[in-house]
N, C-alpha and C positions, 0 to 999 in steps of 0.2 A: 809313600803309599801308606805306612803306619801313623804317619802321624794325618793323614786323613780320616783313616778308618775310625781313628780317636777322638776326632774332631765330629764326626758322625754319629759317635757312641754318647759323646757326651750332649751334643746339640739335640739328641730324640731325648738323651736322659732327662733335659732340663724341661721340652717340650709335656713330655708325660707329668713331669714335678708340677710345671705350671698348671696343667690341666687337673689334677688332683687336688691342687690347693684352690682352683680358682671354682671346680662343682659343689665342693660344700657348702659357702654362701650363697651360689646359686642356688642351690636348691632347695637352702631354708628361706630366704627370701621365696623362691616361688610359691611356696609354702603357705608364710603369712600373707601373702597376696590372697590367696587363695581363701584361706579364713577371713580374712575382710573385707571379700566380695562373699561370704557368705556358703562360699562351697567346702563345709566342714568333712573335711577326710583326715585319715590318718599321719602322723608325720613319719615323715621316712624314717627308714631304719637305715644308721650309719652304715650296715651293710651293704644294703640297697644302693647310697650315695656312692658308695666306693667303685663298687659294679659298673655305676656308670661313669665313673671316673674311667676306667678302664679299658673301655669301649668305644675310646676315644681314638679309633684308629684313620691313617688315613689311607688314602689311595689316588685314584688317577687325576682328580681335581686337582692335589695339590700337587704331584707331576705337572701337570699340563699349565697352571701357575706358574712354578718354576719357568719351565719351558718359555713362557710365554714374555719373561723376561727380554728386554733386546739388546745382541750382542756389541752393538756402539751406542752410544750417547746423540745427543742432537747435533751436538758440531764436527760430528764423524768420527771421536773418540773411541777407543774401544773397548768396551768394559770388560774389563777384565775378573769381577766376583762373579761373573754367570755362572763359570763351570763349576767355580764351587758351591752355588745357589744348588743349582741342579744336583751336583754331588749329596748335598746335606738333604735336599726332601729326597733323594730316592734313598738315601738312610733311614730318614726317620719311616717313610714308607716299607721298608724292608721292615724294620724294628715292628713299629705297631702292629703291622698285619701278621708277620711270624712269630713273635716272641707274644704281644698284648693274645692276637687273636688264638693261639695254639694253648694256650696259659690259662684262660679264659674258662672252661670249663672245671679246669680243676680247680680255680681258685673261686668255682662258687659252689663247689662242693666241700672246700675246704672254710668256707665261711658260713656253710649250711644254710645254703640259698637253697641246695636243687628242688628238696620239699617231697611230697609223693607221685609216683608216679598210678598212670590210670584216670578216670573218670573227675570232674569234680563232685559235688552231692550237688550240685545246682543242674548242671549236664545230665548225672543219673538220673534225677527225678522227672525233669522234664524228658528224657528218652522213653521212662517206665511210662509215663503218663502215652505220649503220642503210642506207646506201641499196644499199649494197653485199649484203647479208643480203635484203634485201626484193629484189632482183634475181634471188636464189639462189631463194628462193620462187617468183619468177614461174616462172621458168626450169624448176625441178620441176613445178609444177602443169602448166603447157605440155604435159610429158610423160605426164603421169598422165591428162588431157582428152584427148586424141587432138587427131585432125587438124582436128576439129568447130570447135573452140575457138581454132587458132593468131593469126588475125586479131585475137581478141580480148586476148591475151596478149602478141602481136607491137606491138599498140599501146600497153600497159602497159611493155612492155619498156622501147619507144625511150623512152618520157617518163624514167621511173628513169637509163637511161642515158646524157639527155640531161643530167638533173642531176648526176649523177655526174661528167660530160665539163667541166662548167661549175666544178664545187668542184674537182676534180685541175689544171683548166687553172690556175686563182687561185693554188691551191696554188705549181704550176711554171712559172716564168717561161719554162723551155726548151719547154714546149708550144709546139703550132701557135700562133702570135699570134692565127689568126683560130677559134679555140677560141670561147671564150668570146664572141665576136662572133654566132659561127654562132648559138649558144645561144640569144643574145638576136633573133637572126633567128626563130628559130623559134618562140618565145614571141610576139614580136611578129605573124605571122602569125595564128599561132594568135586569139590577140585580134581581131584586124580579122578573121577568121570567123566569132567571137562576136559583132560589132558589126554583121556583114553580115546575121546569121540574126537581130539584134533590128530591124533598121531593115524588114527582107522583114516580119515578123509588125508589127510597128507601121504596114505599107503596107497588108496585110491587113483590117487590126481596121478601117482610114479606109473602107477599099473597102464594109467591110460583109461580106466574107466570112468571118469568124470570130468569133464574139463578146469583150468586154470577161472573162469568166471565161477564155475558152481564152488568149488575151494575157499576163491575171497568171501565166497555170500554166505558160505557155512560159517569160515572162521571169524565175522563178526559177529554172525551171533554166537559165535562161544566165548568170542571175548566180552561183549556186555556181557554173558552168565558170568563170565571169571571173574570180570570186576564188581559182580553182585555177591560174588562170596568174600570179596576181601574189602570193601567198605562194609558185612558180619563181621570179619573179625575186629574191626575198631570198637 
């Protein structure tokens, strides 16, 4: 049994070695391909190539390869390396997926991959821009509704411009510090309203005062409200 387990340690080892030696040409070659067909990008950074050297993990496929092996020969033989075919990929499958896939995060933190976390400036600006447009609509219609309507406009307003307040604060460090704070104050309330007005209608339904159909039709809509507060907080 140990001299399998070795046999296993070392046939993933050489697996992973090949695949590490074999993505770096790969990927300077795909590289210059790419320059010579005119599509001038950056060349990778050795870090980058490594990374996906490393994520060379496998799984059921190459199980089920194995597997797929057959256990005689054509003249009724019986082969006898299946068990170990099968033994060795569900090694290397253990290996890449527990040790590559588990590894994986720290060693691209430890090669200073992971980078910033939050918005990019390409995402923020286009968020500020759409939310800033959608503000200008409310703000007209407001005008064109009358008086009838402002309550209902007044509350669309703040939501837009509470998002808006939370992407500008991210943006600029010289903002209020407690910007973005308030933001998440208010989202946070908001929720624990949603949670107050499902626990009231789930007291209701126990009481017997509302039936189990009026419960489901309330709590979807509180659950689109709850999902409207936590794709604000993205």
């Amino acid at each position: 049994m140990v001299t399998l387990v070795e046999y296993g340690g070392i046939f993933s080892a050489i697996l992973i070695a090949l695949r590490m030696i074999w993505v770096f040409p790969a990927v300077k070659i795909a590289y210059r391909l790419r320059r010579w067909t005119g599509n001038a990008e950056k060349e990778p950074d050795p870090r980058d190539v490594f990374v996906i050297g490393w994520t060379g993990m496998r799984g059921v496929v190459a199980l089920a390869a194995a597997i797929s092996v057959p256990e005689t020969l054509g003249n009724g033989t019986y082969f006898g390396p299946r068990n170990l075919i099968v033994f060795l990929a569900f090694c290397v499958i253990l290996v890449t997926l527990v040790v590559q896939g588990l590894t994986l995060p720290s060693l691209i933190r430890i090669l200073g991959l992971a980078g910033a976390t939050g918005m990019s400036a390409e995402e923020r600006e286009a968020r500020k821009i759409a939310l800033t447009e959608a503000i200008a609509y409310l703000e007209e219609g407001r005008k064109r509704c009358g008086s009838a309507y402002f309550h209902a406009f007044d509350d669309l307003l703040d939501r837009y411009q509470h998002r808006l307040s939370h992407i500008e604060s991210e943006h600029d460090e010289s903002e209020d510090e407690h910007g973005p704070h308030t933001y998440r104050q208010v989202i946070d309330a908001a929720e624990g309203a949603v949670q107050a007005e499902r626990r009231v209608i789930i007291r209701l339904r126990d009481e017997g005062r509302i039936s189990d159909d009026v419960l489901r039709t309330l709590e979807r809509e509180l659950d689109l409200e709850e999902s409207r507060y936590q794709v604000a907080r993205l």
